[in-house]
N, C-alpha and C positions, 0 to 999 in steps of 0.2 A: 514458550513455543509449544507447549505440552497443553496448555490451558486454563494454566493455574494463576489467574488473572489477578486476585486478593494478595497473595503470597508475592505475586514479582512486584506487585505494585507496592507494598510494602519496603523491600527491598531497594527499590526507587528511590521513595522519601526518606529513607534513610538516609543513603549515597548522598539526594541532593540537601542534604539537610545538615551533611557533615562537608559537602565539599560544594555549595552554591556556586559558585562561580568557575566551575569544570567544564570548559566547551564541550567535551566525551561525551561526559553523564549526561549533560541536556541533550544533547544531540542521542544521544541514546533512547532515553525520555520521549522525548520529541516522538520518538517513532512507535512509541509502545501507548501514547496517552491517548489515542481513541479507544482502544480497544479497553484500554481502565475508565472510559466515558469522560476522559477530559478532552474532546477533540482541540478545540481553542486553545487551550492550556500548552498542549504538544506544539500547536503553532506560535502562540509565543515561548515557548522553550527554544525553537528553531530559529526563531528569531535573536531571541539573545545569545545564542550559539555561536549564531554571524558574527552580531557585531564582535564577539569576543574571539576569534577566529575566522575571519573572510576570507583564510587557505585553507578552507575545511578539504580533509581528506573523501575520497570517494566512498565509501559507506557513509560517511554523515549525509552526504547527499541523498544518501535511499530514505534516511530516515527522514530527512528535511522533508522530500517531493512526497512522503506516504500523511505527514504533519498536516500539510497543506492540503494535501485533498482530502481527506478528514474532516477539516477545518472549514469546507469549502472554499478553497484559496488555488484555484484550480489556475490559472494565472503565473500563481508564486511557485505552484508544484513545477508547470510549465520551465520556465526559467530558471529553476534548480537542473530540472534534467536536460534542459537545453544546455548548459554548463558543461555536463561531462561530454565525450566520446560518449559514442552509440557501443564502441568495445567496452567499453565500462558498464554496461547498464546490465541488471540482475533483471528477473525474471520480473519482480513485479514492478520495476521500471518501466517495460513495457507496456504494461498493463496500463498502470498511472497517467503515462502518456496519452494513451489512445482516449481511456475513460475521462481523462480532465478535456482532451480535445471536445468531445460528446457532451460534456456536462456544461461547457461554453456556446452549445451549440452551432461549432466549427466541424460538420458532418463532412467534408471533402476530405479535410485534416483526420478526422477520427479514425476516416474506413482507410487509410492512407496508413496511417502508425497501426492500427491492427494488422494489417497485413502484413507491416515489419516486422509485428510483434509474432506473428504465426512462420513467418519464414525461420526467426531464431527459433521458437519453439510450437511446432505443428500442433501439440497434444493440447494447448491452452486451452483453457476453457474455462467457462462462469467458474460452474461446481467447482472444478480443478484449483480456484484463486480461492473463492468463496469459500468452502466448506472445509477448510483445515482449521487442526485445533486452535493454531493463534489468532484464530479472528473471532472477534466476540459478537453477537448477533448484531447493533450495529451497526459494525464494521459492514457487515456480509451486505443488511439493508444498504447499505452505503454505496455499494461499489456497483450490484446486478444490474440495476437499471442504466447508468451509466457505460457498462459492460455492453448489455444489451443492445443500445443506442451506438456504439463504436463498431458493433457485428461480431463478437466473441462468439462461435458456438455456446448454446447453454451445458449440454449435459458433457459429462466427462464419459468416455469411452469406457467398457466394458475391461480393458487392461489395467487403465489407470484404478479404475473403482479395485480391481482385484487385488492390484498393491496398496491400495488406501481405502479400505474400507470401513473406515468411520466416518469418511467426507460426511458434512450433512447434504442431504440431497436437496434439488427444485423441487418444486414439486409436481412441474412439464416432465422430468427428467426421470421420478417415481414409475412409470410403468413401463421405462423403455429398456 
């Protein structure tokens, strides 16, 4: 969460190296492997998470639907969070939603789940998902344009930056 992308990843292939066949650890995995540059990898981690647990609890699902869009599996992200209640869904559930809608080029859908996604939470924004420490660069390429294409405001407001200022910034969002 912090950034320290070498070190967790390690970690990891420990975990899956002593305990393979852990639906947790994959499904854990699963959620972290774009960001350590194995997007694919995360997706099939999620994949055999399923088979080995298809009552995966509500967090494996976050990890599953962030796997897949990653992975470009925007489709499978879909239908992981189609799965839970919309009261289940974490912050970048939303996100995932809206941006897999945009990156299938389902534009009625997309600006449809953004706007769900801005009713739970008003403050969202590109910068806001994008530029925190657990996202590796990427990730971040990964997600703007798709963001973009769903109607996320880009820049993060003037509060948010002042509680979090080491967001990395746009670079639209640099002189505002």
């Amino acid at each position: 969460m912090q950034g320290n992308f070498a070190a967790s990843e390690a970690e990891f292939e420990t975990a899956l190296r002593l305990n393979p066949g852990d639906a947790e650890i994959l499904a854990l995995y699963s959620g972290w492997a774009s960001t350590f540059g194995h997007p694919e990898r995360g997706a099939e981690m999620a994949d055999h998470a399923i088979r080995l647990d298809p009552n995966y609890q509500v967090w494996e699902a976050w990890n599953f639907s962030t796997a897949y869009f990653a992975a470009g599996r925007f489709e499978d992200a879909l239908r992981i969070l189609e799965r839970l209640s919309k009261d289940n869904y974490n912050y970048y559930s939303w996100v995932f939603r809206a941006a897999s809608y945009a990156a299938l080029g389902r534009a009625a859908e997309a600006k449809a789940a953004t706007s769900d996604a801005l009713q739970h939470f008003p403050d969202l924004t590109i910068e806001g998902i994008t530029g925190t420490a657990d996202n590796s660069d990427a990730d971040r390429i990964r997600l703007i344009e798709p963001m973009r294409a769903a109607g996320f405001r880009p820049c993060a407001k003037p509060e948010t930056l002042a509680k979090n200022p080491q967001l990395v910034r746009l670079p639209e969002c640099l002189s505002k």
